[in-house]
N, C-alpha and C positions, 0 to 999 in steps of 0.2 A: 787817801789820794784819789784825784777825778779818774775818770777810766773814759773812753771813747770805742766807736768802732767804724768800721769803714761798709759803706753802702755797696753793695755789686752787684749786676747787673750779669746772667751769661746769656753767654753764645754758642748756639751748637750748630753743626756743621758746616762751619766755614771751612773746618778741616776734618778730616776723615777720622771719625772717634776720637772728636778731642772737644770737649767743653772750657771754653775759655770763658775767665771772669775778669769784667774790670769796673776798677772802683769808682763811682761819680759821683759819691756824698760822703764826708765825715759826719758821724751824727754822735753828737757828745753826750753823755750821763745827763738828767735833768733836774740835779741835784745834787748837793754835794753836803753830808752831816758834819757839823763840829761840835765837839763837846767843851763846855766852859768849867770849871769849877768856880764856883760860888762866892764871895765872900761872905761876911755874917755883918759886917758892918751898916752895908746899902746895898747890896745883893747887885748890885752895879752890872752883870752880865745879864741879868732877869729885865731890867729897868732898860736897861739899852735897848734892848730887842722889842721890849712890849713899847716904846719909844717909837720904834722906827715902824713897826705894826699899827700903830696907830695915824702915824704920818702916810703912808701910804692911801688908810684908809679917811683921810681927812677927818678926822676926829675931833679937831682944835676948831671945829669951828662956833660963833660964837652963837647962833641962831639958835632958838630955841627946837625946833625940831630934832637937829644936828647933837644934843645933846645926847651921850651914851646912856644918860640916866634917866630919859627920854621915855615912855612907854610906849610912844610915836614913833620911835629913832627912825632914820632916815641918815642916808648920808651920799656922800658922790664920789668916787676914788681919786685922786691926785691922779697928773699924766707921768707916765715914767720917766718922761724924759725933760731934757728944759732943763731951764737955773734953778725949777724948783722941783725937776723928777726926784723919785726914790729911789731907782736904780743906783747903786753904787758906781763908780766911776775910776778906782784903783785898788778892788779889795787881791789882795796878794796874801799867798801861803806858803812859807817856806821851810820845808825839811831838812835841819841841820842836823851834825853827829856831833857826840857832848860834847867831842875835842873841837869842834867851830871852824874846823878845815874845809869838812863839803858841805855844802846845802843846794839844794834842789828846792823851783820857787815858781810857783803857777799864779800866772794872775787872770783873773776872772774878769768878765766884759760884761758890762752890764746887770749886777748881781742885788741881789736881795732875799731878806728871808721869808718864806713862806709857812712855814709852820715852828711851835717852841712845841717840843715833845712833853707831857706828862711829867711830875719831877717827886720821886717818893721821899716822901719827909723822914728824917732819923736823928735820933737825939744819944746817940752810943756815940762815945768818943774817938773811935775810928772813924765814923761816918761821917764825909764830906759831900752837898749838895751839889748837884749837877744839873747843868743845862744844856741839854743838846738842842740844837739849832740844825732848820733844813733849809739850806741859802741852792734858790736856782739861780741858773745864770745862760748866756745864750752859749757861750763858748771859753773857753780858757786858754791861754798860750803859754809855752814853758819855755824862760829863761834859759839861752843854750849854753853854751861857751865855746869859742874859736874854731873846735874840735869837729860840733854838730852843727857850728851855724851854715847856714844857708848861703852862703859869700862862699869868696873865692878861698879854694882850699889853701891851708897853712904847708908852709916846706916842712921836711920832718926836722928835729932838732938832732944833735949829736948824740943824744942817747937813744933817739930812735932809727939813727942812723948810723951802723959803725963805720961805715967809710970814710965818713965826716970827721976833717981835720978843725971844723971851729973848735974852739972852745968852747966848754958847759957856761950853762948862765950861771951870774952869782948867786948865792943865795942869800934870801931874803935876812935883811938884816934881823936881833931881838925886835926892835919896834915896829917894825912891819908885820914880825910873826904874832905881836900881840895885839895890832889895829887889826888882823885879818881875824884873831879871835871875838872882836869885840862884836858883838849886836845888840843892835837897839830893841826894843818892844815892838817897834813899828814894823821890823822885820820881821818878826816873831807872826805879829795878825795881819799885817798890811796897814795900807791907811786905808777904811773902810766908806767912807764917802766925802765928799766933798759940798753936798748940798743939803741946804735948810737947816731942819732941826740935826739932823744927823751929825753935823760938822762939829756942833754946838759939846755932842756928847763922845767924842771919840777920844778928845784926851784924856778926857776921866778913864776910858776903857783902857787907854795904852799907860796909864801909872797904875790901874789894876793890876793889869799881866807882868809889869815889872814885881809887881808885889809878889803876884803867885810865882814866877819864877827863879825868886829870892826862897819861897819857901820849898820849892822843889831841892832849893842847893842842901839847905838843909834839911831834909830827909834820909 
C-alpha cells in the first residue's frame, strides 16, 4: 500500500510554552513496488513493462542513430503528457478480502514505471519467476465511501441509531450478494494507460492476471 505524510511547519511563542505545528504540504511516497508473477508462455509482465520503458524512452524510432543496436545510440525522451505522453492516466489498485465484500482502491495520477528490479532465474519446480516493478506517480487518491467522503455527512441508520423507529434496510438480494462478489481483472490492476503503445498492450496484461488469478483458486 502507498503511504504519505504531512509537511509542518512550527510555531513557537505565540503562546507561552507551547510549540505549535501546522501542516502546509502533503508529500506522498515516490514510488510505489508491485510484484507480477510470470507466465512461462510470453513472460507477458516482463514484455509489457520493457514495452512501456522503451516508449517512454522513444526507442521505436526509425533513424538510424535512434537505433538500440546503434554503437552511436542517441535517443530523445517522449513528453509525458499529450495524446502521446507515458504517463498513465487511470492506473488503480485495489485491495479486496477473499470473500469480495471489502476492498479498498488507490488510483494513481500520473504514473509510470521507473525501474524492473533484477529477477533470479530457477528451474525447481516450486519456483515461480517474479517481476517486481517501481511505478512513480505525483499523487494517489483513495476511493472513500459515504461514511469518509467529503460531502455532506450521512443521518445515521436504525442500527446506528436505537431511537430510530425506521425500519432496517432490506437485504441484499442472492444476485446482488453475487454481482458484489464478482471482479473483473481490470479491478484487480486497473486500467493502466490509455495512450500510444501502452493501450495497445494492456489487454493482453488484463487476460494474464485473470489467468494467474484462476491459478491462485487452485492452490
Amino acid at each position: 500500500m502507498p503511504g504519505s505524510n504531512l509537511a509542518i511547519m512550527e510555531i513557537n511563542d505565540n503562546f507561552t510554552g507551547v510549540t505549535e505545528r501546522h501542516a502546509y504540504r502533503r508529500v506522498f511516497d515516490d514510488r510505489v513496488n508491485l510484484t507480477f508473477y510470470v507466465n512461462a508462455e510470453n513472460y507477458l509482465p516482463i514484455r509489457f513493462f520493457e514495452a512501456w520503458k522503451s516508449y517512454i524512452m522513444n526507442e521505436g524510432q526509425t533513424a538510424e542513430n535512434h537505433s538500440p543496436k546503434n554503437k552511436n545510440y542517441s535517443y530523445r525522451v517522449n513528453y509525458p503528457d499529450g495524446d502521446k505522453g507515458y504517463t498513465a492516466t487511470g492506473l488503480t489498485i485495489t485491495k479486496f478480502e477473499r470473500d469480495y465484500r471489502g476492498s479498498l482502491t488507490y488510483e494513481f495520477i500520473k504514473s509510470y514505471p521507473i525501474s524492473i528490479s533484477a529477477m533470479p532465474v530457477s528451474y525447481d519446480t516450486s519456483g515461480l519467476l517474479k517481476c517486481t516493478v517501481s511505478m512513480t506517480y505525483l499523487r494517489y487518491v483513495v476511493a472513500q465511501t459515504d461514511q469518509f467522503s467529503m460531502g455532506k455527512p450521512q443521518k445515521p441508520t436504525s442500527s446506528e441509531n436505537p431511537n430510530s423507529t425506521a425500519p432496517p434496510p432490506p437485504e441484499s438480494s442472492a444476485s446482488d450478494k453475487k454481482a458484489d462478489k464478482t471482479l473483473g481483472a481490470s479491478d484487480l490492476i486497473g486500467t493502466l494507460s490509455e495512450n500510444g503503445c501502452i493501450n495497445k498492450l494492456t489487454d493482453h496484461i488484463i487476460g494474464y492476471y485473470a489467468f494467474t488469478k484462476n491459478c491462485y483458486a487452485n492452490i
